[in-house]
N, C-alpha and C positions, 0 to 999 in steps of 0.2 A: 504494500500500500504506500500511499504517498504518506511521505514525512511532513510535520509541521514547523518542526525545531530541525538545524541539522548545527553537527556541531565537528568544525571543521579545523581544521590544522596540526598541530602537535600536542604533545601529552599536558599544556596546560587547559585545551578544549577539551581534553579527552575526558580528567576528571569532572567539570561540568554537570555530565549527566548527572551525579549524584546527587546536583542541587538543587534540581529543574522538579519545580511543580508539573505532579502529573495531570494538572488540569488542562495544562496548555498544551495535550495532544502528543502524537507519533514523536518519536526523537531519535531519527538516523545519527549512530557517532560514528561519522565519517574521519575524527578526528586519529593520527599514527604518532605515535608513540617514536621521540627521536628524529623525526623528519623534520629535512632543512627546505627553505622556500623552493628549490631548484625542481627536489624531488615531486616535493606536494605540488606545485602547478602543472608537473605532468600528470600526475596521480588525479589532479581535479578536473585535468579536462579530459580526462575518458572516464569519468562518471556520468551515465545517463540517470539522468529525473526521471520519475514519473508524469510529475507536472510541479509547481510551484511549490514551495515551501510559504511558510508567512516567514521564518527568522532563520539565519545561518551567526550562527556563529564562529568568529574566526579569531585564533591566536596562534601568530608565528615569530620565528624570529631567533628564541632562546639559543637553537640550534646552528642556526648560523651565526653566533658568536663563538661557537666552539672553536676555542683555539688551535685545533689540529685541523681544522679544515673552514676557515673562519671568510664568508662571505663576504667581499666587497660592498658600502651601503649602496653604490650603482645599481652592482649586478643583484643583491636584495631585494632594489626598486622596482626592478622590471620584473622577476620572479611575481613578487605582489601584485604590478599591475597585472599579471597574465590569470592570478588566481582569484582575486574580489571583480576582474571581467567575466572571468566563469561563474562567479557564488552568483553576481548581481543578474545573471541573466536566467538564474532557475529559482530567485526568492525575493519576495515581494521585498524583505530586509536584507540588509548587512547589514551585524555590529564587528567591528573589529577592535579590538582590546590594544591598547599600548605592550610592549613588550615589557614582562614581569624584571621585577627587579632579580639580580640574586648576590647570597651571602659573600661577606669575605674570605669566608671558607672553600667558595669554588670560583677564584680569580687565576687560579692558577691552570685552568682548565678553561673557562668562558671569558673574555672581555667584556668586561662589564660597559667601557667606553662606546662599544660599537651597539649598545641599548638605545641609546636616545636618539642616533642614526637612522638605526631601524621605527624607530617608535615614531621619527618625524617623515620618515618616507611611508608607512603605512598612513598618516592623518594625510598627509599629499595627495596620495594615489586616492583613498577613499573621498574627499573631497571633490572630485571631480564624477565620482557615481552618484546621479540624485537620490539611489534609492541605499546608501552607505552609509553609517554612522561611527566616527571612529570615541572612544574612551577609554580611561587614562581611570580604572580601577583600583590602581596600584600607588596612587599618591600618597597614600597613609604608611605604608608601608616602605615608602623610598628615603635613604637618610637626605636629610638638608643639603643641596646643593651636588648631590650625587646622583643623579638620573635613576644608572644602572647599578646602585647597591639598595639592599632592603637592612634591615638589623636583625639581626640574628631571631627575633621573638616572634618575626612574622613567616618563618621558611622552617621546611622539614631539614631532616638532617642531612640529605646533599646536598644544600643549600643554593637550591635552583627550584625546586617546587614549594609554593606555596601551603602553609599551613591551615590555610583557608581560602576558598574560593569566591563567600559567599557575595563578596563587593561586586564579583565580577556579575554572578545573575541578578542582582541588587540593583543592580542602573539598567541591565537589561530589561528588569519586570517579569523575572521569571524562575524567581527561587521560591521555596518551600517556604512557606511560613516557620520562624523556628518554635518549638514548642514553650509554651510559657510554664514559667514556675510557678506553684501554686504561693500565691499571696498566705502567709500565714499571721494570722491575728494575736496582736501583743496585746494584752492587759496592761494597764498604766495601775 
């Protein structure tokens, strides 16, 4: 059947689905684990739709900071434009997410500098799709004046995925309500 939600790019879309109210319908996770822009815009343009989506969700990028194999912000650009051209033309939305921050603990594996590159050639390329919205869920989580670091208390322990997602379906509109605690009555 046709999907409502697709949730696309690398393993920061992937976990996602965990947080996606089931009201809002089918949710293809299109999203690969490890995949750098180069890969995923071939990967996305031989994915055939059924028909439209209402919302795609998109986060790339982390991967192509990988400093053994670390993507130019150019060749990144065009990567992007080739893949929110594909998202945009099978879903009524695109959101695309800033690229996440990550720890001081995995600088010596990821460039954290080539974050903010990436993160400003995703709001460009999206910008110019009327049906594209780029955000920057990750603000709270970024230290002061450092794009591409978060602080240690917002990242699991490789210190590239978040310890929470929930900002990200949050601005979307399409998280779980979280469960409330039961108010408990104090006697004065």
């Amino acid at each position: 059947g046709q999907a409502d939600i697709v949730l696309a790019g690398d393993s920061h879309s992937h976990t996602l689905a965990e947080s996606i109210d089931d009201n809002h319908g089918n949710i293809l996770n299109a999203a690969i684990n490890g995949v750098a822009s180069k890969e995923y815009s071939r990967v996305v343009s031989g994915i055939k739709f059924s028909g439209k989506s209402r919302l795609v969700m998109l986060s790339i990028g982390t991967n192509d900071a990988n400093r053994k194999r670390s993507t130019p912000v150019r060749d990144f650009k065009y990567n992007a434009e080739r893949i929110i051209r594909a998202l945009s033309s099978t879903s009524d939305a695109v959101i695309v997410t800033a690229v996440p921050p990550i720890g001081l603990s995995a600088i010596d594996h990821f460039d954290d500098g080539l974050i903010f590159g990436y993160s400003e050639a995703l709001a460009a390329v999206c910008s110019r799709s009327p049906n594209c919205s780029y955000i920057d869920p990750h603000k709270h989580a970024r230290l002061p004046g450092q794009f591409g670091l978060a602080a240690a208390s917002y990242l699991v322990g490789d210190g590239v995925h978040l310890s929470s997602y929930q900002a990200v379906c949050d601005q979307a509109g399409i998280c779980r309500t979280p469960l409330r605690q039961p108010t408990i009555a104090q006697k004065n």
